[in-house]
N, C-alpha and C positions, 0 to 999 in steps of 0.2 A: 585574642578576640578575632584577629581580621583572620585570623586561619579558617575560622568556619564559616567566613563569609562564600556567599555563591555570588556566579557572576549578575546572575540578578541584582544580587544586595549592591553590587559596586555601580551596576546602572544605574540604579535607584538615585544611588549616594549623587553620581556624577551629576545628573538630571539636577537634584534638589541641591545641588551646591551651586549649579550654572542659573537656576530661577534666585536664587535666597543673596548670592552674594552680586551676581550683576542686574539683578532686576533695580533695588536702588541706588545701587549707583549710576545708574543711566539714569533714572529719576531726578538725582540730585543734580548730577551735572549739566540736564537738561535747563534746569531752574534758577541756578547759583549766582546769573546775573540778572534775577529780577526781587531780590531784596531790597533796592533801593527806596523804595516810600516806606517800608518800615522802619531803616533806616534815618528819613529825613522825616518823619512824624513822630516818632519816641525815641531817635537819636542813639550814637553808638555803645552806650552803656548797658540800656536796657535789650539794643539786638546782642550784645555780645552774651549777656545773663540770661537769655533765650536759647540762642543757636546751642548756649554749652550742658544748658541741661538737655534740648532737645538733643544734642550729641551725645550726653551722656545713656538717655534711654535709648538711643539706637547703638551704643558700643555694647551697654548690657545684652540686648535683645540680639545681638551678636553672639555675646557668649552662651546664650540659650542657644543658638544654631549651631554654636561650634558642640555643645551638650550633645545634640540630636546626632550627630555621626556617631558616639560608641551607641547608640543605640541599635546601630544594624548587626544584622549578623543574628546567627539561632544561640540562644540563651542556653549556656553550658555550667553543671552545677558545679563549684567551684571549691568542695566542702566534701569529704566523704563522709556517707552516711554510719554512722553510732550505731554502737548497741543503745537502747534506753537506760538514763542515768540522771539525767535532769528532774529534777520534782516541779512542777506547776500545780498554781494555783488560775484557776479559769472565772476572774468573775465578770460576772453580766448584770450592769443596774438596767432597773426595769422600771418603769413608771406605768401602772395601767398598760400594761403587755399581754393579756391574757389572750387577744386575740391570735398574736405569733409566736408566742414563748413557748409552747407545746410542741409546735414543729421546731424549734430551733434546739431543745432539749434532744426530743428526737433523733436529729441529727448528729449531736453529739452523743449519740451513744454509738454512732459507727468508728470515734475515733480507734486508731490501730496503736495503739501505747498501751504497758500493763497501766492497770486499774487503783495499781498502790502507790503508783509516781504523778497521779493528778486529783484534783479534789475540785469540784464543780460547785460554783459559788451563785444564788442569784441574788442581787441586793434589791429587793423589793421598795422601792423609794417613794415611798407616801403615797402609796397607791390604796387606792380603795374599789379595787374590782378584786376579781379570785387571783390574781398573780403571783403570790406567794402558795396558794393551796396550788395553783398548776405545777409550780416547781417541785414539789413537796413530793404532788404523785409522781414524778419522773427520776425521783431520788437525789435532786439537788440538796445541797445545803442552803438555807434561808435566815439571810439578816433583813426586819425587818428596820427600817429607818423610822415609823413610825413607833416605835418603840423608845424609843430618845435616851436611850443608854450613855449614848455620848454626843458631845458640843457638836453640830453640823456645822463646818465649814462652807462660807459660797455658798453657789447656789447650783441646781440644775444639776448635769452628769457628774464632774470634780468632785462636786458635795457627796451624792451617793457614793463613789468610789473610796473618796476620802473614809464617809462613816465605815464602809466596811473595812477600809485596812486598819481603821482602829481596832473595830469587833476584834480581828483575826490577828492584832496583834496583843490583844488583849488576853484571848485565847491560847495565846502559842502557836496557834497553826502558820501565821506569817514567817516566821525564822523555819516552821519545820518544811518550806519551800525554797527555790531558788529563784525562780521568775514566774511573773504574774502575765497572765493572758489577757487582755483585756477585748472583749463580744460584746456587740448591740444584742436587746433583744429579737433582733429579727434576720441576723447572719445567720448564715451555715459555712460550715469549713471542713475543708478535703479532710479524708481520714488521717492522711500522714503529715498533719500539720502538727503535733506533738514531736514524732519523729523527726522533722525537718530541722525546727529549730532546737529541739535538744541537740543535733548535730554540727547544727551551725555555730552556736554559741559554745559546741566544746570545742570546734575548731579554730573560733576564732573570736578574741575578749570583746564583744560589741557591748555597751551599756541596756542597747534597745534596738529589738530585729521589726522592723515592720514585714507583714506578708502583702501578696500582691492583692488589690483592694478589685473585684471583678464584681459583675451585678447580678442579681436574683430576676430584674423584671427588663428587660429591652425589647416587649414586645409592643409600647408606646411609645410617639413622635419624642417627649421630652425626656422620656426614661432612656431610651436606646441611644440619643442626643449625651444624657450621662454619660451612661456605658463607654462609648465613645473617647469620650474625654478621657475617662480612664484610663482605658488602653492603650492611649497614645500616653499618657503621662506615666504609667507605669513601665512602659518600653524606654522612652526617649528624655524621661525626665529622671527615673528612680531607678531604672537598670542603668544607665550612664553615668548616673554618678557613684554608684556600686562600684563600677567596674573602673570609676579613673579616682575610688579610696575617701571621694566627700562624703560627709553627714549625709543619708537621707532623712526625707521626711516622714514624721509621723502621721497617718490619713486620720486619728480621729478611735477606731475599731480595728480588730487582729493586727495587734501590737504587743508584742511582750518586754516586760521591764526588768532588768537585775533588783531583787529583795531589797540585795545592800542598799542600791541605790538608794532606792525608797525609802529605806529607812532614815538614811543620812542624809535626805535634801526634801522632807518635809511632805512626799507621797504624793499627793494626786492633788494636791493645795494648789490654787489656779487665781490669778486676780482678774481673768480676762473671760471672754463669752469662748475663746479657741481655746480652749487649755488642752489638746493634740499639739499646735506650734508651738504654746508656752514651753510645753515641758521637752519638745525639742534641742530649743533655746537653752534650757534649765541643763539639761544634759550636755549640749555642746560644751556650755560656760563652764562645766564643771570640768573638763576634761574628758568626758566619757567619749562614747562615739555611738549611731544610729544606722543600723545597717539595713540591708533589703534583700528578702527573699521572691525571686522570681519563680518558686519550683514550689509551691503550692498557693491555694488559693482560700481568701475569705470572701465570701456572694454577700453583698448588699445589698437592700433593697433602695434604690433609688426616687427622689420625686417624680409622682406621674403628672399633677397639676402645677399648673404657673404659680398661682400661691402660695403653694407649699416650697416651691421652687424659690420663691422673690423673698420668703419670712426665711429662706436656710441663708439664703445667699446674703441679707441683709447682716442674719447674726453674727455670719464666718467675717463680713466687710469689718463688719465695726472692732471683731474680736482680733484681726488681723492686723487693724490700722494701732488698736492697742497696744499689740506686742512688738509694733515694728516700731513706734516710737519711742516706748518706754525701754529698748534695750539693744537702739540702737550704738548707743553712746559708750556700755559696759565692752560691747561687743568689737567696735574699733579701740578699745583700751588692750583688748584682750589681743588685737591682731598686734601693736605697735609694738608690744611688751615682747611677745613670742614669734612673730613672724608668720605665723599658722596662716595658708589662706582659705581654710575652712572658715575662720570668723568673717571675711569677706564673703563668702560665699552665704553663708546664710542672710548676710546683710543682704545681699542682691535679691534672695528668695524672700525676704521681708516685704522691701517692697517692691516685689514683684507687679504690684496692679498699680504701679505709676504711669505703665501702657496705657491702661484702661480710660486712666483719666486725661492721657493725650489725647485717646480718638475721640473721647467727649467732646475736648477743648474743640476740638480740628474739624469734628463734624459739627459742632455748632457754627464755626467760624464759615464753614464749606456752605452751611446753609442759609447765614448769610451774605454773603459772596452771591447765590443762586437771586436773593432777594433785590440786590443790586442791580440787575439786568432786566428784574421786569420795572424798579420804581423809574421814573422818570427823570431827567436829570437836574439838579435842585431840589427835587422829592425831599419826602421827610428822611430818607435814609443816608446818612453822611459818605459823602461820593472820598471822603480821604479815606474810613474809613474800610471800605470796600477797594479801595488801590493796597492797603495792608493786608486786607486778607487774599488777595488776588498774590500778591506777592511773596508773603510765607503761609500763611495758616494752608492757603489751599496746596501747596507746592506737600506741606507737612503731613497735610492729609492724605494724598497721592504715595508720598512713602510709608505711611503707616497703613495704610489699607492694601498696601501691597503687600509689607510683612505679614499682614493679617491671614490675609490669604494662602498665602505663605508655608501659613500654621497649617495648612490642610495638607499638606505633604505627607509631613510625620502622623498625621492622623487617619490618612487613609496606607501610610505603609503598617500602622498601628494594629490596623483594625485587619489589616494582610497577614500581621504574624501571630497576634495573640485575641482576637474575635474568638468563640467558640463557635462560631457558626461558617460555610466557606464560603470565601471572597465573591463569587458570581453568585450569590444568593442574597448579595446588599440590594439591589434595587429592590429583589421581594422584600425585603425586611424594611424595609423603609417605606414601599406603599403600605404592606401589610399598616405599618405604624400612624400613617394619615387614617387611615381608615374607620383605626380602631380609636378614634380621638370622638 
């Protein structure tokens, strides 16, 4: 990897390891002797069962920084390209799609693979608009779900996916494939994303290749805000750990899975609102493995309203908090047993938003702290109190908001290597984006 690095890349690197690794610890050690009112108000039991989880999310939040370094460097494919030999199955559940299922059809008819090693699936999922006729004309195959041929498991995407690998194993067409594609109605995917992973997975036995997850719409503030995030997390989260042999993640969409698998571990069966990390999990547990392609691409379409943005972000919280508690416990069984520190590793990626809920704690605590300075002294606000949060919350907040920041590092080297648009054309792309709100 470091062989294709330029000397750019090692500037970068040098820069972002001298902000990430000395910025808190001058933080800390600025601070380290004013714990004492937390100390002598909730006594050393409860600072010690504090400081060690706040240490443990900052040793994690470490290991994501030690992540972000194989992320430099220009993305070299690591797989030589195949003849086509892989058979796919491509399905897409639709719910009421008819407004984007035509172009996303569309699209797929540029794919560059013969025509007798994939079979284009849409699962028409209780929909009652034309979605299943849109399909129809563009020459997909159509399961419809309202049709109740067979038991609908769960509920939402899983269910659809599930009804139809029943359909098509019912049929025979299941077994006469080798991996399943899994598309939102409203992606589009490079031509040679058939080619890509048939090559990848003859190269090499992955259970499940995810593709690199890029956006259809970054021409608004919250949309291009996605976008964003993506490409620094497909650079510095999902090319890094490619390249140092961990599990990646599944995003959700342009995801392909081994038959077998499926067959043997129950399909697309979900007990959670994420069933993308479920079946993550499901695959690590099993022994398989989850790999990432960075050398094609699937365009999503991202939230443009906060709404739509706060109902996605809600589902993925609760479906997330789900699967991280209910498999936390199999998942440290499976590390002690074998040694593997992939089952660690996805523990960490579990619960990963244990951050989220310190800068909660830290900026509530910061805010009152601010409260303290204007009440008066004896006020209704407890002056012990406020000597506690002066002492750690706010000290905690100060290093967390500094990693925070932090995070923009990797996100604007992100948005330097893999943006489809060039680097001096972010400020246009960002006004443009207020603009158009």
């Amino acid at each position: 990897m470091i062989k294709h690095w330029s000397r750019l890349d090692f500037g970068a690197l040098a820069i972002y390891l001298l902000v990430v690794i000395g910025g808190p610890i001058a933080i800390l050690a600025s601070i380290a002797d004013s714990f004492a009112p937390f100390i002598q108000h909730f006594g050393w039991f409860l600072f010690l069962l504090v400081i060690s989880i706040s240490t443990w999310v900052l040793l994690l939040t470490m290991y994501y920084i030690f992540l972000t370094i194989f992320g430099f460097g220009r993305a070299r494919r690591d797989y030589p390209l195949a003849a086509p030999r892989s058979r796919f199955l491509v399905l897409i559940p639709a719910h009421n799609e008819e407004a984007v299922l035509g172009a996303t059809l569309a699209n797929l008819k540029q794919i560059d693979y013969p025509r007798a090693l994939y079979r284009i699936v849409v699962i028409s999922d209780q929909s009652t608009d034309e979605t299943a006729a849109i399909a129809r004309q563009f020459g997909a195959q159509v399961i419809d779900t309202n049709r109740r041929l067979f038991r609908r498991v769960g509920v939402g995407k899983p269910a659809a996916l599930q009804y139809g690998l029943d359909t098509l194993a019912n049929t025979g067409q299941l077994r006469a494939a080798d991996y399943v594609l899994v598309l939102d109605a409203d992606n589009f995917a490079d031509p040679s994303i058939l080619r890509e992973l048939n090559s990848q997975f003859l190269a090499k036995p992955y259970t499940a290749i995810q593709a690199y997850l890029d956006s259809k719409n970054d021409d608004r503030l919250l949309s291009l805000g996605y976008a964003m995030s993506y490409w620094t997390m497909n650079r510095f989260f999902q090319l890094s750990k490619y390249r140092l042999g961990l599990d990646n993640s599944i995003g959700g969409t342009g995801f392909a899975v081994n038959v077998d698998w499926l067959v043997a571990h129950d399909g697309f069966q979900s007990r959670s609102l994420t069933e993308d990390l479920e079946m993550e999990i499901r695959i690590v547990e099993s022994g398989g493995s989850v790999g990432w392609n960075h050398w094609m691409r699937i365009y999503d379409e991202k939230p443009e309203h906060l709404r739509a943005s706060m109902i996605q972000r809600y589902r993925w919280s609760r479906g997330h908090w789900y699967t991280a508690f209910h498999n936390v416990g199999p998942l440290l069984a499976h590390f002690f047993k074998s040694g593997d520190v992939r089952y660690l590793d996805q523990i960490n990626y579990l619960f990963s938003m244990r951050q989220n809920i310190q800068y909660l704690l830290a900026l509530i605590f910061a805010l009152g702290w601010g409260i303290s300075w204007v009440v008066p002294q004896g006020g209704a606000y407890p002056m012990w109190l406020a000597d506690v949060e002066r002492s750690y919350f706010v000290p905690m907040t100060l290093i967390n908001w500094a990693i925070l920041l932090e995070g923009f590092l990797p996100m604007i080297a992100g948005y330097w290597y893999d943006a489809p648009i060039g680097w001096l054309s972010c400020p246009r792309r960002w006004w443009r984006s207020i603009g158009s709100r």
